[in-house]
N, C-alpha and C positions, 0 to 999 in steps of 0.2 A: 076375658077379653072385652067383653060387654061394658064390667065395671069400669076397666079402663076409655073406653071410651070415654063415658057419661063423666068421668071424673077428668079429663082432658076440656070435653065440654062447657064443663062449668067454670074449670079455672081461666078460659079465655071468655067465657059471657062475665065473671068477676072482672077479669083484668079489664075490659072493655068499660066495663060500668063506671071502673073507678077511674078509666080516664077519661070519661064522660064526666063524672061528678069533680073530679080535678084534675081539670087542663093543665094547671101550671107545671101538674108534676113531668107527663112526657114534653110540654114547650120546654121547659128548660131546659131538661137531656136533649133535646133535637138543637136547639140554639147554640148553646154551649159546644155543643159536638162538633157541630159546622161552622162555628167561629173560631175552633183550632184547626180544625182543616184545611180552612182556608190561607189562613197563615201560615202554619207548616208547608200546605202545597205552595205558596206563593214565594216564599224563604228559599225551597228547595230547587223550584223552578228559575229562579233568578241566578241560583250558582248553575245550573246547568247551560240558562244564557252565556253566561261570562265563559264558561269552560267551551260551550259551542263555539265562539267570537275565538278564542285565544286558539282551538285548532283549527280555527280558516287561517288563522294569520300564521299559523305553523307551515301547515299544508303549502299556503302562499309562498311561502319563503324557502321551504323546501329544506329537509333534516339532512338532509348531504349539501348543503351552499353555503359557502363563508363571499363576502363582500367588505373587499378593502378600499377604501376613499384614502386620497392623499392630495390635498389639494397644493397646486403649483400655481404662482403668479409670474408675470414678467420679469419681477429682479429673483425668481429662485434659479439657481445653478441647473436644474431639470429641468426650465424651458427650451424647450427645441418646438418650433413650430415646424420645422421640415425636419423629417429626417425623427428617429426615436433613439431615446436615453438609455440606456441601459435597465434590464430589467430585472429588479433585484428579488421576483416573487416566477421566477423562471423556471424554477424546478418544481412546481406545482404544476406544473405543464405535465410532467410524467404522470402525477398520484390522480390525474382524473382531468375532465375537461377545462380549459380557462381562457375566459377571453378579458382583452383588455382594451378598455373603451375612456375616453375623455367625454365627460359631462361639462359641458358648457356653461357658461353664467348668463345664460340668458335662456326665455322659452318661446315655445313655438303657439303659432296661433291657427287657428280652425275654425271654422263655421258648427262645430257639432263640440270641441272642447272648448272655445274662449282662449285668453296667452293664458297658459296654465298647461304646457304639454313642455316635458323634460325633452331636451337635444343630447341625444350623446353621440359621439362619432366615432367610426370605427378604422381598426390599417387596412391594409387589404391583404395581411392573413389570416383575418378572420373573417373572409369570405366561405370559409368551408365551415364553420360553426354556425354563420348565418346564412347558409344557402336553401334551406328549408323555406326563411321568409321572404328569400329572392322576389322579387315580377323582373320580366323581359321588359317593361316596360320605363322600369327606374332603379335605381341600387338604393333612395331612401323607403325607407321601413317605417311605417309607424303600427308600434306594438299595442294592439286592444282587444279587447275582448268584448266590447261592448257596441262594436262600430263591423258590418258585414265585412268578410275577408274577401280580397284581393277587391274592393270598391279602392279608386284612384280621388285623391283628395289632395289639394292644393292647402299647405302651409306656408305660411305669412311669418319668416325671423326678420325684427327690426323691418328692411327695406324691401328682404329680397323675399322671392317666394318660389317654392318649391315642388316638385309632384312628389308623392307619395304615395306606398300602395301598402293597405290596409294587411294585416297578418294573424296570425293571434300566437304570441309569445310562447316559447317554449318553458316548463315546470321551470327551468331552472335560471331562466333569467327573470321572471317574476320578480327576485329581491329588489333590482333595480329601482323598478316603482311601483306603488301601490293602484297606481291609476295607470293611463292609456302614457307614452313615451313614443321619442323619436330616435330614430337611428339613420344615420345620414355618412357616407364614406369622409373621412379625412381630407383638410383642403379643399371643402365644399365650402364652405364658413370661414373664410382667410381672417374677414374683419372680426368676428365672432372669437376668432380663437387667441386677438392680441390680447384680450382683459385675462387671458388663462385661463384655468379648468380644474376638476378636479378629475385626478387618475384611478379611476374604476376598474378594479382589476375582481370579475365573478370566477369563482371558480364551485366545481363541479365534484366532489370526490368520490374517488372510484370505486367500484368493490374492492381492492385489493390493497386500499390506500389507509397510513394508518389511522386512529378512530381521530376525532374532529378534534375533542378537545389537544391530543397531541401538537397537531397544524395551526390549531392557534397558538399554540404557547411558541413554536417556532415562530410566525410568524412576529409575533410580541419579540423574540430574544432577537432576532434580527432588528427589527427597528430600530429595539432600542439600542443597538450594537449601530448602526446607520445615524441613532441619535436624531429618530424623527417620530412623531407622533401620528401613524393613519388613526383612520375609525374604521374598526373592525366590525361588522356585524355578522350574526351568527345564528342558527336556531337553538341553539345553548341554553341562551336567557328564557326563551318563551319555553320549553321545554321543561325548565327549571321551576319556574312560574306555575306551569302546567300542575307539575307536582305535587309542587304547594298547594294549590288550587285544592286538586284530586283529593289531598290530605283533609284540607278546611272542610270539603263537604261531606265526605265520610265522616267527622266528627261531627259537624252539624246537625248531618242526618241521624247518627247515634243522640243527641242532646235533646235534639226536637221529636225523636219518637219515643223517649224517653219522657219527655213531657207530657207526649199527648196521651201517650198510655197512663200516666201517672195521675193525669186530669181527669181523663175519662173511668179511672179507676175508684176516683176519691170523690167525683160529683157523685157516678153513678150509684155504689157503696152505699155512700150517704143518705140518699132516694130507697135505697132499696133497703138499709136495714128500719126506717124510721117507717114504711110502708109495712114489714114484715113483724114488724112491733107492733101494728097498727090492726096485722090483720094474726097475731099468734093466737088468741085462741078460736078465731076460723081454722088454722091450720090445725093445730092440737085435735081439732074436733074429728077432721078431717082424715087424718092419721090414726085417730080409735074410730073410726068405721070402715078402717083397710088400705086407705090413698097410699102408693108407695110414696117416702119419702123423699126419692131420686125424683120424681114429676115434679112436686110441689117446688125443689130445689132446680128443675129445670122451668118450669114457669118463670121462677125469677130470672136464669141466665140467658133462656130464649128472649126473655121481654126486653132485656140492655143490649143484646145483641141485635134484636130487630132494629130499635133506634137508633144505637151506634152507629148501623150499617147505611140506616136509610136516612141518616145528618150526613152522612159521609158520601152517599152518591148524589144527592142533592147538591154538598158545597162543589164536589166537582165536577158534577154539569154547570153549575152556575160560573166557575173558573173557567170550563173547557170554550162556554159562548162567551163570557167577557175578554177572556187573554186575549186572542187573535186580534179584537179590535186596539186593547190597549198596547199591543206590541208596535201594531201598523201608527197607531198613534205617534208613537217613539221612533219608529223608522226603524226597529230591534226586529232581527227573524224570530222565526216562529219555534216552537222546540219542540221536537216528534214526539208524537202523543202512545206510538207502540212499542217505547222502552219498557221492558219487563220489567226492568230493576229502574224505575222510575220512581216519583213520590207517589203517584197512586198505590201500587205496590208497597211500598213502604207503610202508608198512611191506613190503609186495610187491615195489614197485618197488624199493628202495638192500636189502634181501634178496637179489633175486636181481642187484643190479651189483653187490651183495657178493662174490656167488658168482663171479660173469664173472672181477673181478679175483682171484679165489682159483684159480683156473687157468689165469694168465698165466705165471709160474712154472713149470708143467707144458711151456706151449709153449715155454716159452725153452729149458728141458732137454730138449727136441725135435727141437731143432735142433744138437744134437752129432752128430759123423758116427756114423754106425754102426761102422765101424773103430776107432775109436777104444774105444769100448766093449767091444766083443771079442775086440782084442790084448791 
């Protein structure tokens, strides 16, 4: 037990001495090390921006919501400024919630938005889908989430101006707009509504409705059977997108941890056989006075492991204080930092089986006899 001590001893007063007598050999391995980490982690954190980004705007939009646009001018046969047209997306009304709204060609104006606020207007049977964002005070609605609820705020269309009373949208009318909108009863906006509009019909589908893609494809065989062209929109695409996404950074992350192991395998390797070449017959010597062989072969694995470990929580302190600023720089959120299966996670793990395989090499030249080395 003794022996083993004093021979632990020595081998970390050796290892210490010779990176004292040559710095260049651990700066490298620490440089090196943390010049892929930062990269890999930067690489990796940037698909998980995009992938964050892409599920707010899921989420936004809502995995049960299709939104149909069909815009109508004054010479189209479906202008009725009083009175409504026939509604040829009517049986969507069973498979789950649907309201139908006219988006104006024109926007509203505010003191907190600027004209940059959607008008859409509603019949008055969809007083019972919109009675949540009701006030006693007004029947127009303006949908935000960024403006205090039920605050009363005056909006300015063209000449006329109107109260409004502040709400915050319910999941599934979200599609609508990506910002704050108006909602305002039918025949409120007489002059507003001669230029026409575009017929917005949200729907909701239900649990028991069938899956989404089916309802668009209806919808699509209908139109084109009506011989009219809406814009459909969907969570389909983003969803679709998503996948892909999902797909590209699990490959990524396979290619880039692949590499960093591969690097950190073939610098480190490298360092360590031209070192243990450097110091065979110290070791040889060491081994005919008793040193188990497994130490001397773990001196070398401890030693790349320490460094691998300590380039690697260096670069990503050094990433975890830079990010934040360079996000907010960007206007980009931030990416939670307590994902398990994160690049930290990742970049740990093939680091240190970097390291393993980088004193494989050691053991093989461990296994030459001791005689042989000392004749």
């Amino acid at each position: 037990m003794k022996s083993s001590i004093l021979i632990v001893s020595y081998l970390w007063k050796d290892t210490w001495k010779r990176w004292c007598e040559q710095p260049g050999s651990p700066l490298a391995r620490l440089w090196i090390t943390a010049l892929l980490v930062m990269v890999a982690t930067v690489i990796l954190t940037a698909f998980q921006l995009v992938e964050r980004s892409l599920q707010q705007r899921l989420e936004r939009f809502g995995l049960d919501t299709l939104l149909v646009r069909q815009a109508v001018t004054p010479d189209s046969p479906r202008f009725f400024r009083h009175g409504r047209e026939a509604d040829e997306l009517a049986s969507l009304g069973e498979m789950g919630r649907k309201l139908r709204l006219r988006q104006l060609f024109t926007r509203g104006q505010t003191e907190w938005s600027g004209n940059n606020l959607p008008v859409f207007t509603y019949p008055a049977e969809a007083l019972p889908w919109l009675a949540e964002m009701l006030s006693t005070q007004t029947e127009a609605i303006c949908a935000s989430d960024e403006l205090p609820p039920h605050t009363q705020l005056h909006v300015r269309i063209n000449h006329r101006v109107i109260l409004a009373s502040v709400a915050r949208p319910p999941n599934w009318l979200r599609a609508l707009s990506a910002d704050d909108f108006l909602l305002v009863p039918q025949g409120w906006l007489p002059d507003e509504e001669q230029s026409g509009w575009l017929e917005t019909t949200v729907f909701q589908r239900g649990p028991t409705a069938p899956p989404m893609d089916q309802i668009i494809a209806a919808v699509n065989a209908l139109s084109s059977f009506n011989q009219r062209t809406p814009q459909i929109q969907s969570a389909l695409p983003l969803m679709r997108e998503l996948e892909e996404l999902r797909r590209r950074h699990q490959q990524w992350r396979a290619v880039l941890a692949g590499i960093l192991g591969a690097a950190v395998a073939l610098v480190y390797g490298a360092i360590a056989i031209l070192e243990f070449r450097q110091n065979l017959f110290v070791g040889a010597l060491l081994r005919s006075f008793g040193a188990p062989t497994r130490l001397l072969y773990f001196r070398h694995w401890l030693e790349n492991a320490a460094l691998a470990n300590a380039a690697t929580v260096v670069a990503l302190l050094l990433i975890s204080v830079l990010q934040p600023k360079i996000l907010e720089s960007f206007s980009l959120p931030t990416v939670p930092s307590q994902d398990p299966n994160g690049p930290a996670a990742m970049v740990f793990l093939w680091v240190n089986f970097g390291a393993f395989l980088s004193s494989l090499p050691v053991a093989a030249g461990l296994r030459q006899p001791v005689g042989e080395i000392l004749s």
